[in-house]
C-alpha positions in Angstrom: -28.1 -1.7 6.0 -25.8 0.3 4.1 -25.5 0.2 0.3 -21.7 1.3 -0.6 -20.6 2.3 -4.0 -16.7 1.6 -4.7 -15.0 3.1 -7.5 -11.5 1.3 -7.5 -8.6 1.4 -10.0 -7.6 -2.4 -8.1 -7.6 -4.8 -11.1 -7.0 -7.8 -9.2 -10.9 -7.4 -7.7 -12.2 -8.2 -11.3 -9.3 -10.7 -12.1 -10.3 -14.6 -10.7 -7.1 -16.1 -11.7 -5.1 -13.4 -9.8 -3.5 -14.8 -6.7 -2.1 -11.9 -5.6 -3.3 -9.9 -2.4 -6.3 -9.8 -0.1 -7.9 -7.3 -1.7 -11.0 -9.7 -2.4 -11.4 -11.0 0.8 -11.1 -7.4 2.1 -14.0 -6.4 0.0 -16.3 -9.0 1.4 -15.4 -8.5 4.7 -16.1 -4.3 4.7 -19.8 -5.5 2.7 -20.2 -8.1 5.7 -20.1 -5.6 8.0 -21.7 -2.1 5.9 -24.8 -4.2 4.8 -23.6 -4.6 0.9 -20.5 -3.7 -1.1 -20.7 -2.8 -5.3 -17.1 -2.0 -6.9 -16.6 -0.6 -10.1 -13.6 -1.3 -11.1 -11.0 -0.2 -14.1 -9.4 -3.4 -15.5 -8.2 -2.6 -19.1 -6.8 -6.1 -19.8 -10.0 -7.8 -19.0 -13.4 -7.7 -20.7 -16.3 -6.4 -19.2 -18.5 -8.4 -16.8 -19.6 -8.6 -13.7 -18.7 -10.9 -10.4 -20.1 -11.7 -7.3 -17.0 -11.9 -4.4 -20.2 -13.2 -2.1 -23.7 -12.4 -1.8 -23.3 -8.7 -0.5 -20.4 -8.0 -2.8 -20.3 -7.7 -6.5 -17.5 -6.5 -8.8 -18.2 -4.7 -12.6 -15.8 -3.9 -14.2 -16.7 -2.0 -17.9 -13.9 -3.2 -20.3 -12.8 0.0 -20.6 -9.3 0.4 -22.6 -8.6 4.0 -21.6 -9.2 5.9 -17.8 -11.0 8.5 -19.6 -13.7 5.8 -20.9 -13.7 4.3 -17.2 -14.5 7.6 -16.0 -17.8 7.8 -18.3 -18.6 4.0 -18.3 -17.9 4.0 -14.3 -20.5 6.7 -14.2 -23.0 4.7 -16.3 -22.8 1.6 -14.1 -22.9 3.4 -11.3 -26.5 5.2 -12.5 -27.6 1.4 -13.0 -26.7 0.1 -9.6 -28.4 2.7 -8.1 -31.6 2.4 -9.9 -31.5 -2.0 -9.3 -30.6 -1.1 -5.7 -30.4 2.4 -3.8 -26.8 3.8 -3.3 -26.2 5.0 0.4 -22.3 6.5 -0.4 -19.9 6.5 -2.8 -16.6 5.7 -1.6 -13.4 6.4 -4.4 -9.5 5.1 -4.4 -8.0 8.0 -5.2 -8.9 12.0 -5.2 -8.2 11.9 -8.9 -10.0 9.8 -11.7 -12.0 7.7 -9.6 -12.5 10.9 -7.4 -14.1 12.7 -10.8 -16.1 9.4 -10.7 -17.6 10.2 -7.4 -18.1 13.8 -7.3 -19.9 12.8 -11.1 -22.2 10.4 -8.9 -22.7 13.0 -6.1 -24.3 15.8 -8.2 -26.4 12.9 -9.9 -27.8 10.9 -7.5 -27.4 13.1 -4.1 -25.2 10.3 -2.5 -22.8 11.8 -0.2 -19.2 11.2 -1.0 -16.0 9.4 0.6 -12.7 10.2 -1.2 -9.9 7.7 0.2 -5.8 9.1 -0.1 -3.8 5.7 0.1 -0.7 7.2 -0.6 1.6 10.5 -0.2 0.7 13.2 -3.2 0.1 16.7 -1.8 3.3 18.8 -1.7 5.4 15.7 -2.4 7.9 16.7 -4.1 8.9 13.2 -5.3 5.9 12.6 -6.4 5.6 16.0 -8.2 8.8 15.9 -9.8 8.4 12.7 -11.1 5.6 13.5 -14.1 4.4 16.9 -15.3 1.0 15.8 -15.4 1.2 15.3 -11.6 1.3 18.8 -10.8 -1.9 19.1 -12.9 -3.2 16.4 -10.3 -2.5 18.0 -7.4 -4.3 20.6 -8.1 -7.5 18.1 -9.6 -6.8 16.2 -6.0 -6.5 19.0 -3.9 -10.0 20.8 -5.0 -12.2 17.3 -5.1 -11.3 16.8 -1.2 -12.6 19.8 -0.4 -15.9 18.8 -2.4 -16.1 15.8 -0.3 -18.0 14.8 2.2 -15.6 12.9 4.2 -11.8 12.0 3.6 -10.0 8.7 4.7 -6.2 8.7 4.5 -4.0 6.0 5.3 -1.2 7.5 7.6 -1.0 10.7 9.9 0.9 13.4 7.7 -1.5 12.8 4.9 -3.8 13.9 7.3 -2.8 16.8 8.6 -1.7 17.4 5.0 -5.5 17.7 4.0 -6.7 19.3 6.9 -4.0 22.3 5.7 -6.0 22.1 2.7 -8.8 23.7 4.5 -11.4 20.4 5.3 -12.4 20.1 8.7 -10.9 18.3 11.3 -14.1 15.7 12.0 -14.3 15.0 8.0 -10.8 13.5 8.4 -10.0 10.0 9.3 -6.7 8.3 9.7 -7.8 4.6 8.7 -4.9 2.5 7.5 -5.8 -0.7 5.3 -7.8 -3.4 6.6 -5.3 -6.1 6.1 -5.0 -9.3 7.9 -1.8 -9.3 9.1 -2.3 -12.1 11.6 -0.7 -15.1 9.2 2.4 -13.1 9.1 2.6 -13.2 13.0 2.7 -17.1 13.0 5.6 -19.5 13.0 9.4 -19.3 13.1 11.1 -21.0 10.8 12.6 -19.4 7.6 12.2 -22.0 5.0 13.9 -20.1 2.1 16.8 -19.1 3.9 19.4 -22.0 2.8 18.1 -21.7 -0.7 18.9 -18.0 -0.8 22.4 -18.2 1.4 26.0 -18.9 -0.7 29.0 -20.2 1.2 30.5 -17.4 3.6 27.3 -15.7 3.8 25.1 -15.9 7.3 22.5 -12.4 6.6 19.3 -12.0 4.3 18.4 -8.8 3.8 14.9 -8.9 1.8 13.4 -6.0 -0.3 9.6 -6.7 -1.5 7.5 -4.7 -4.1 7.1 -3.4 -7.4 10.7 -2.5 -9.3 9.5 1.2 -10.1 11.0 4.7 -9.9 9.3 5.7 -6.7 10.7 2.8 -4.9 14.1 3.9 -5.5 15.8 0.6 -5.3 19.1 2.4 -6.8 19.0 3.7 -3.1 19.5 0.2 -1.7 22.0 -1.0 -4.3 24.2 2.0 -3.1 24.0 0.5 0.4 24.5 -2.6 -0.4 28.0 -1.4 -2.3 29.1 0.1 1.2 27.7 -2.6 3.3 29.8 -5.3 1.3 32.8 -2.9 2.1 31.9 -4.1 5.5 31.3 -7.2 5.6 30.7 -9.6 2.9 28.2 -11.8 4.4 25.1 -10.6 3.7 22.7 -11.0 0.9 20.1 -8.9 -0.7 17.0 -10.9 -1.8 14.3 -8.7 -4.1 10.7 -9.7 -4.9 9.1 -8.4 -7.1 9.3 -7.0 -11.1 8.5 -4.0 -12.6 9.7 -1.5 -15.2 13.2 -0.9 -13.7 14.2 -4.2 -13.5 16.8 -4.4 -16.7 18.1 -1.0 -15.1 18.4 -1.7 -11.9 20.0 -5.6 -12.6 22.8 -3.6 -14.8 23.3 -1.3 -12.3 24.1 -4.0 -9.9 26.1 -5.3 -12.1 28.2 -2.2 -12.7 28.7 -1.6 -9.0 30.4 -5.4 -8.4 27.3 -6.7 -6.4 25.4 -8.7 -8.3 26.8 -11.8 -7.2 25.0 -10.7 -3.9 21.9 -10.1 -5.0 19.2 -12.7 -5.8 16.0 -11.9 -7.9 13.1 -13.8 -7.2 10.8 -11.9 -9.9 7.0 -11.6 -8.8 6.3 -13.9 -5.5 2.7 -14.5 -5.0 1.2 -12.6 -1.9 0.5 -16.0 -0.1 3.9 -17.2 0.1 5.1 -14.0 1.6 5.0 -15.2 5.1 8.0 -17.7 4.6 10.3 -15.2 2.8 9.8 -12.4 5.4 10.8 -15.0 8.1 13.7 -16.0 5.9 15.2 -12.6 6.1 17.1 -11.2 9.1 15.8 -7.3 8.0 13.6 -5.9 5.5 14.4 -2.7 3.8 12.5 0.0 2.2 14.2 2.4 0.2 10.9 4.6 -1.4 11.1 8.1 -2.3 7.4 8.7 -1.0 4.6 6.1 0.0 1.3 6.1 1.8 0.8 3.2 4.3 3.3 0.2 3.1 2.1 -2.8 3.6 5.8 -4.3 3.2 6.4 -2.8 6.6 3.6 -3.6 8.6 4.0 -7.7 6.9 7.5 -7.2 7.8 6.9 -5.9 11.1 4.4 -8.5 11.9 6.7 -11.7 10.7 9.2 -10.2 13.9 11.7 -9.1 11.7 13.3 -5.4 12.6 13.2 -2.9 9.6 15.1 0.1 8.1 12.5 2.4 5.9 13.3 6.0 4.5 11.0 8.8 6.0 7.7 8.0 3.9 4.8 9.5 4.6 3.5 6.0 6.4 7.3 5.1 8.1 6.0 7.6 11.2 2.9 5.5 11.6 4.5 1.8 11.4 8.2 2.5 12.8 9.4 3.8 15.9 12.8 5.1 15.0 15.8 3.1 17.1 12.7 1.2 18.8 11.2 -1.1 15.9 13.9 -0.6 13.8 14.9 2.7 11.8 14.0 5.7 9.8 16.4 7.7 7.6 16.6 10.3 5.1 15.0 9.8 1.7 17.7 9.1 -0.9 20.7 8.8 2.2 22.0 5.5 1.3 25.0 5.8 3.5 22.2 6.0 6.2 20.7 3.2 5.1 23.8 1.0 5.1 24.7 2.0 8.8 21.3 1.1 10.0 21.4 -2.1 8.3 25.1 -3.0 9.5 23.9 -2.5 12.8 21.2 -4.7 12.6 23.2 -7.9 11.0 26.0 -6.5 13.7 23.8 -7.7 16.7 21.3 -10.7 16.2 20.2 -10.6 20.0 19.3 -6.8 19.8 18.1 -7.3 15.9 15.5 -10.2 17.1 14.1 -7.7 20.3 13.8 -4.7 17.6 10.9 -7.3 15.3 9.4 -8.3 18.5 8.8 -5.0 19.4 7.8 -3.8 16.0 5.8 -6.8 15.8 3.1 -5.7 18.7 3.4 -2.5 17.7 2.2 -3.1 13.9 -0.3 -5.7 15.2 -2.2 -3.5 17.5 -1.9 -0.4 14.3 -3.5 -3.3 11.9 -6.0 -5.1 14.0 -8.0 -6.1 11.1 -11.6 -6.3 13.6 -10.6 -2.3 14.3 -9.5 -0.7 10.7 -12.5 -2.3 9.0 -15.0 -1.5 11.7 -13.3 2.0 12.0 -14.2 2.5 7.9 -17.5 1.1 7.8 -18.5 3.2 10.8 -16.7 7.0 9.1 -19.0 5.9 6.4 -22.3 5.9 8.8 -20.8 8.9 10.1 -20.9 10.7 6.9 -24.0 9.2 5.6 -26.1 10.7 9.0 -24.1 14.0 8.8 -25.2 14.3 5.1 -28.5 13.1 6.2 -28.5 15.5 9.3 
């Protein structure tokens, strides 16, 4: 039995009232599996406490306001649930605050540790142009890997990214989420789609996620101008809010589509099914991104998409096979790929079916959590070794 110590910055974990995402029900099923599961998390908005997902998983989460505090209080909690139950590995989100966390833990209790990348930093220079302190990150990031035990990224350049860095080889493991992408594989019909389509239109395109700087959905909004000079019967559906949405509504606005663009705001995670299978092609527009879960949902619902060359686009989408991969920032790309999509149904429809197996063999939810739980035996015995 193996005891697993989490350090997450996942709010929704300590949130019951939060519908969003499987992140629950893919903690249980990683402590079914590993033996037990304890998560500390960092929820700001929510006062400390502790809850039990099932009998071998258990959430705390410290009520701490600032990630500074988190790191200390994280630490503290930590110390206790080893001392109420021996701690077999520590297993962190990120190679940054929650990676202090663990490499903290490490030196304290002589645990080996797992750091987890889920998303494009190193030598991103997106990611690094985007705040100063991020520079100061990579080089916090860059130095805890190498004082970990093992490292788990999501996609295949992140990888080899890290093992550039200087870690070996066989303490590096592609594992993309364990997500459970089977209910978006079901079913056919597109419930949404007459709700969403005016008069004259026939095409959804559908854009899903949080309305934030890195996802760059200025990028889409330019395509969507050209596209229009095409054709004018498409429509471009967005879930999801964030911090750019007043920007990005006024820029729509400004370039003469807004009548062709429909905000849904935030769409709850289980009614996602029925608006990918609404849509004709999903787009993602992101300046950098680790594995997107948008694609592989997208993917698996059969519908063909167009992605920008993210870090996780050259795990998820053959290019021209299960639908397409441009330059970051090329919206004239973008619009091409997408014309051609809407341009031929028939051809559209065999690009989601083949993106479909593809995705659902990458995402087998039975191999990605087995494949985690068993790099964390791996490192424990090495360590042990």
């Amino acid at each position: 039995m193996l005891h697993v110590l989490a350090i997450s910055l996942d709010a929704s974990l300590a949130d019951a009232a939060n519908p969003h995402g499987d992140a629950k029900a893919r903690q249980v099923r990683y402590a079914e599996l590993a033996g037990r599961l304890s998560s500390v998390v960092y929820a700001p908005d929510l006062p400390s406490g502790r809850i039990a997902l099932s009998d071998r998983c258990e959430v705390h989460h410290p009520g701490s306001r600032r990630r500074w505090r988190f790191i200390r209080d994280a630490v503290r909690i930590g110390e206790a649930i080893h001392r109420e139950r021996p701690i077999d590995i520590i297993a962190t989100q990120d190679p940054f605050g929650t990676g202090l966390v663990g490499l903290w833990l490490k030196k304290r209790l002589g645990v080996p540790l797992n750091v987890q990348i889920h998303s494009d930093f190193f030598d991103n220079p997106e990611w690094l142009a985007e705040r100063t302190r991020n520079r100061l990150l990579q080089h916090l990031g860059k130095w805890l890997v190498t004082h970990a035990d093992s490292v788990r990224v999501g996609t295949t350049l992140v990888g080899e990214r890290v093992i550039a860095l200087g870690v070996d080889r066989g303490r590096v493991a592609v594992i993309p989420v364990a997500v459970d992408i089977g209910r978006f594989s079901g079913g056919t019909d597109a419930p949404l789609r007459e709700r969403w389509l005016q008069p004259g239109e026939r095409h959804v395109i559908l854009w899903a996620g949080r309305l934030a700087p890195e996802k760059d959905l200025s990028t889409l909004i330019c395509s969507f101008v050209q596209l229009r000079k095409w054709t004018s019967d498409a429509r471009l559906v967005i879930c999801g809010t964030g911090p750019e949405e007043t920007r990005l509504r006024r820029e729509a606005e400004s370039a003469g589509v807004a009548p062709g663009v429909t905000w849904l705001g935030a769409v709850e995670h289980a009614r996602m099914p029925e608006h990918y299978r609404s849509a004709d092609v999903v787009a993602l527009t992101s300046r950098y991104e680790g594995t997107s879960l948008v694609l592989a949902e997208a993917a698996a619902s059969g519908r063909p998409v167009v992605s920008t060359a993210v870090s996780g686009a050259a795990d998820l989408v053959r290019d021209g096979v299960t639908g397409y991969v441009v330059p970051i920032g090329d919206a004239a790309a973008v619009a091409d790929r997408l014309n051609r999509l809407l341009a031929g149904p028939a051809g559209a429809r065999e690009v989601g079916e083949r993106g479909r197996a593809h995705v659902t063999a990458w995402f087998d939810p039975a191999r990605t959590t087995e494949a985690m739980v068993g790099f964390w035996r791996q490192t424990v015995e090495k360590n042990r070794g």
